[in-house]
Backbone as a ProteinNet text record, in pm:
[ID]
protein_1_A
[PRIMARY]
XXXXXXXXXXXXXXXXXXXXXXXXXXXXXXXXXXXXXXXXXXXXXXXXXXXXXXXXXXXXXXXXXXXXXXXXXXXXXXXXXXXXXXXXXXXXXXXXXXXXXXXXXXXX
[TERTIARY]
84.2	0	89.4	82.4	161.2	92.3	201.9	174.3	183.6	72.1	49.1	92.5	165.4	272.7	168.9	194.5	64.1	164	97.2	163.7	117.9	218	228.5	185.5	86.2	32.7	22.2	58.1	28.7	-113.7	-118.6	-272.9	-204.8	-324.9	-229.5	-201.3	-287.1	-246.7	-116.1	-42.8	41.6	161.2	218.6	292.4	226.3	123.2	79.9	59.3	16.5	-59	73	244.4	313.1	382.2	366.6	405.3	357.2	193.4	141.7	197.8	195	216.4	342.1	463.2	583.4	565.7	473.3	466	386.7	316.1	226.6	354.8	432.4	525.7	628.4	675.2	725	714	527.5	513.1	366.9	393.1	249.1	162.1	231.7	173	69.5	140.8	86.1	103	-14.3	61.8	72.4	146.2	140.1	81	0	-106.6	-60.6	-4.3	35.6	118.1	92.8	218.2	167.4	58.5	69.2	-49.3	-31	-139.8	-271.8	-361.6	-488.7	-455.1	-419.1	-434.9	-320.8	-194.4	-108.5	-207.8	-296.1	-349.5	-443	-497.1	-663.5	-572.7	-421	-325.7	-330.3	-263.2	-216.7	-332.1	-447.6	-586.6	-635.2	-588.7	-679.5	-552.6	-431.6	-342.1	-387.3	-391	-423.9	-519.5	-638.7	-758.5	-733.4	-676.6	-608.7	-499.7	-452.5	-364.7	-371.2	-479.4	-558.1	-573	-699	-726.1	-657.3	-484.1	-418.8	-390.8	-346.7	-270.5	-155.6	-120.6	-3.5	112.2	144	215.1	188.6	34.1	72.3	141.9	128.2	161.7	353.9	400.4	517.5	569.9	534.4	589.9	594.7	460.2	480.4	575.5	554.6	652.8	818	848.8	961.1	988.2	927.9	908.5	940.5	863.2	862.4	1034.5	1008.2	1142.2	1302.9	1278.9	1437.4	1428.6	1349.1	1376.7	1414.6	1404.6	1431	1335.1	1302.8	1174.6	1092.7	986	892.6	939.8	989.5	985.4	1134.4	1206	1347.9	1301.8	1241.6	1205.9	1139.7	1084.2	1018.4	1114.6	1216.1	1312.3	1373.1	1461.2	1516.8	1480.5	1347.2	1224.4	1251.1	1197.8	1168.3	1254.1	1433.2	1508.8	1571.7	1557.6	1580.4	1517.7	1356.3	1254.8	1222.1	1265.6	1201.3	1090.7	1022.9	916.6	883.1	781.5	754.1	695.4	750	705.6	585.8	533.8	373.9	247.6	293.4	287.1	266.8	356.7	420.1	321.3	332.9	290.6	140.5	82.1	-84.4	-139.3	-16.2	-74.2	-20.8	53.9	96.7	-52.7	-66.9	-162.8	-282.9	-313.8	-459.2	-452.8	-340.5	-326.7	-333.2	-264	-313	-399.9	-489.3	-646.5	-716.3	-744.4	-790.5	-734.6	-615.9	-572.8	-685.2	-664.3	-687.3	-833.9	-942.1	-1046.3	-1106.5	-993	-1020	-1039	-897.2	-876.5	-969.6	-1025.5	-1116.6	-1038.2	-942.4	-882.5	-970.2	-1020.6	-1136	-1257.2
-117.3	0	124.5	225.6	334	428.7	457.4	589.7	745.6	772.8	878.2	1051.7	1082.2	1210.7	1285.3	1384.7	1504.3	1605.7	1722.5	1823.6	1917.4	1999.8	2142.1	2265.7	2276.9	2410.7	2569.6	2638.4	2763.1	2809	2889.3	2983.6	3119.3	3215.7	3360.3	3424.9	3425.8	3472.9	3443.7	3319.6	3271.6	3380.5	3461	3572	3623.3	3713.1	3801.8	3762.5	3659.8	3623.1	3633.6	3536	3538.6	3635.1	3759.2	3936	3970.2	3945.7	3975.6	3896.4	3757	3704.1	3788.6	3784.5	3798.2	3947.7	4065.5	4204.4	4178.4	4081.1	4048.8	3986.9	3960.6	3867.9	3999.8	4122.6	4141.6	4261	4257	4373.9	4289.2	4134.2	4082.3	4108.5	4169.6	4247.1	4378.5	4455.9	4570.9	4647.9	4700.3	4791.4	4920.8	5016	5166.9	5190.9	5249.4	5269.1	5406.1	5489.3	5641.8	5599.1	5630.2	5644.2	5490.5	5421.6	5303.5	5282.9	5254.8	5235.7	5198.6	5180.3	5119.4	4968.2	4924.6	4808.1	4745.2	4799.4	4710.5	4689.8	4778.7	4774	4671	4650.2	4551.3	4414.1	4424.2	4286.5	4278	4349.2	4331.5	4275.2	4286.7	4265.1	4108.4	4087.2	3981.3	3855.6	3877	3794.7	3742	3798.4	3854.1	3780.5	3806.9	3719.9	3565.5	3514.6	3365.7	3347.8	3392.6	3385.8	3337.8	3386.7	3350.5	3288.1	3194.8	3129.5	2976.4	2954	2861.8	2790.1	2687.4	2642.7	2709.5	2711.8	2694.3	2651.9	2539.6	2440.9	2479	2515.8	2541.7	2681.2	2803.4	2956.3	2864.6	2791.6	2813.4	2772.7	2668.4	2605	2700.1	2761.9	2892.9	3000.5	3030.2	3124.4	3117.3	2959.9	2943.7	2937.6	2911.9	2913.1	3015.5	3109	3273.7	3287.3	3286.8	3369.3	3328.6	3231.3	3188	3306.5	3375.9	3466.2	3392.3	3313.9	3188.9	3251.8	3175.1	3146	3035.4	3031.7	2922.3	2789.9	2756	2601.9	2601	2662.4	2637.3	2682.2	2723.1	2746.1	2601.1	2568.2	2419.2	2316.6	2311.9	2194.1	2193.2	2336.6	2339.3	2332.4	2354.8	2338.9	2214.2	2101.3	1971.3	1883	1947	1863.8	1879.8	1974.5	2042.7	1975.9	1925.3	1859.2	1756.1	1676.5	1538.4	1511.7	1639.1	1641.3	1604.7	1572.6	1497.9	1680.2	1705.4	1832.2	1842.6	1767.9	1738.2	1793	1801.2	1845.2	1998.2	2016	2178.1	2185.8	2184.8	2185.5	2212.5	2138.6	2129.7	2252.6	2272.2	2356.8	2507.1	2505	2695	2656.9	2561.8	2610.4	2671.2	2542.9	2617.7	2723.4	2790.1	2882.7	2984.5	2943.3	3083.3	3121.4	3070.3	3024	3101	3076.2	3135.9	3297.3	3313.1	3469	3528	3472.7	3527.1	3521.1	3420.4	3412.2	3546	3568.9	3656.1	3830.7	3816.9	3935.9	3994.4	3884	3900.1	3879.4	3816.8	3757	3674.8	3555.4	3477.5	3496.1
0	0	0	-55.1	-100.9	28.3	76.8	217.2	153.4	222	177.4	225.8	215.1	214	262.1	412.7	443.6	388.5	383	314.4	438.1	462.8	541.4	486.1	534.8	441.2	556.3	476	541.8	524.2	620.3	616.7	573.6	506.6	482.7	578.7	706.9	824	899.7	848.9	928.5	970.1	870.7	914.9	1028.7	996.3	1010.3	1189.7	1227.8	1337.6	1435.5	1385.1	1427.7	1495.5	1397.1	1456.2	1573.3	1583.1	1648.5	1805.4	1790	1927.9	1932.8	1869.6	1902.2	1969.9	1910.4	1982.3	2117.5	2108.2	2241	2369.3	2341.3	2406	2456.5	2382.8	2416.4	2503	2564.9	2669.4	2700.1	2792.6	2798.8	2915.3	3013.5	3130.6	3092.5	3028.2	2916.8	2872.8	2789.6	2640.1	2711.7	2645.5	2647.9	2524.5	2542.7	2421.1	2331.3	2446.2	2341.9	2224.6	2139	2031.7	1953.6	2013.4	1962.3	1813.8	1695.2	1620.9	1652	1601.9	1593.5	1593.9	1520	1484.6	1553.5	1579.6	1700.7	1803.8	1903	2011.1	1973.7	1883.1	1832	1811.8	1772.5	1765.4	1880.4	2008.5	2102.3	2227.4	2200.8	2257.4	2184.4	2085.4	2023.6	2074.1	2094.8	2096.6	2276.9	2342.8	2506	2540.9	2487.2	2499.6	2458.9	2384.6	2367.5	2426.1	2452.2	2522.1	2690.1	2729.2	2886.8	2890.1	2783.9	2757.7	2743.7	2706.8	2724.3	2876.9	2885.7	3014.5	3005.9	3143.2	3164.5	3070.4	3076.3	2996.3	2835.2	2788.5	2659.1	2621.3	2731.6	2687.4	2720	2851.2	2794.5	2714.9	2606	2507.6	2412	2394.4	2318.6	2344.9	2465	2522.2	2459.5	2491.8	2464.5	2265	2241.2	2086.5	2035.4	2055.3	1996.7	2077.7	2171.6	2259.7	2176.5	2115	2059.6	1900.6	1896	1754.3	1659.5	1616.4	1538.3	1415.6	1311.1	1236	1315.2	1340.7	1460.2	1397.6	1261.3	1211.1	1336.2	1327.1	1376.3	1552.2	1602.8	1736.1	1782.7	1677	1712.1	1741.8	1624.4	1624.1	1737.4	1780.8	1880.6	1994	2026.9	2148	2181.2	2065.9	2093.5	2112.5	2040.2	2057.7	2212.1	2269.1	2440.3	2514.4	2497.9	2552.6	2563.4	2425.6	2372.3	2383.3	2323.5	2260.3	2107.8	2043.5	1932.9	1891.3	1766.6	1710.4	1617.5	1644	1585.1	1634.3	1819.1	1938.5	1908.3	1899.8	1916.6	1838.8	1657.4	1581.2	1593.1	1639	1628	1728.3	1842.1	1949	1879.1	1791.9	1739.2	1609.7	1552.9	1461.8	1529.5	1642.6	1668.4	1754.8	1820.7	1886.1	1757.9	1664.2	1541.9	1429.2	1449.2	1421.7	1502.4	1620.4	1730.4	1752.1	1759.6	1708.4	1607.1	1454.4	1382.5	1347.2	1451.8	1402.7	1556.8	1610	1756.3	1672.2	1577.3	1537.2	1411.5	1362.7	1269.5	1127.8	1097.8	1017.9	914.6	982.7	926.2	954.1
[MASK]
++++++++++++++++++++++++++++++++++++++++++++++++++++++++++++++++++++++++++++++++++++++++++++++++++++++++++++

């Protein structure tokens, strides 16, 4: 029986969502709003609200993900190879964490 290859697909949001956690990450206590756009603050609010919403255990996997400034494929590898974690893991928990962003932010 011939196995069948999944394919990795992006969403168009996938940049876009990533910015956002990464600006959410880097003031997650909170924003200073002066000087700040419209739409950073409506990022910085939509990321926040899912963000609560996680455990524990899932914000730090994330946490640690974003935090290596990596590209996330290479934040993953290096995550999981630190952890011995299976990156499928990771994987399923940054998608639907950025889904939920973007269906928060009005993306979809």
């Amino acid at each position: 029986m011939e196995q069948v290859r999944k394919l990795k697909t992006r969403c168009y949001y996938t940049d876009y969502v990533n910015h956002m956690i990464r600006f959410y990450l880097s003031t997650p206590e909170t924003l200073q709003m002066k000087g700040k756009r419209h739409a950073d603050i409506e990022n910085w609010l939509a990321v926040q609200a899912v963000w609560h919403k996680l455990g524990a255990e899932e914000r730090n996997i994330l946490e640690t993900v974003y935090a290596l400034h990596f590209r996330v494929a290479e934040g993953v590898r290096i995550y999981c190879e630190g952890k011995g974690t299976e990156p499928e893991k990771v994987w399923v928990l940054i998608t639907k964490t950025g889904a939920a962003i973007a269906k928060k932010r009005g993306l979809v």
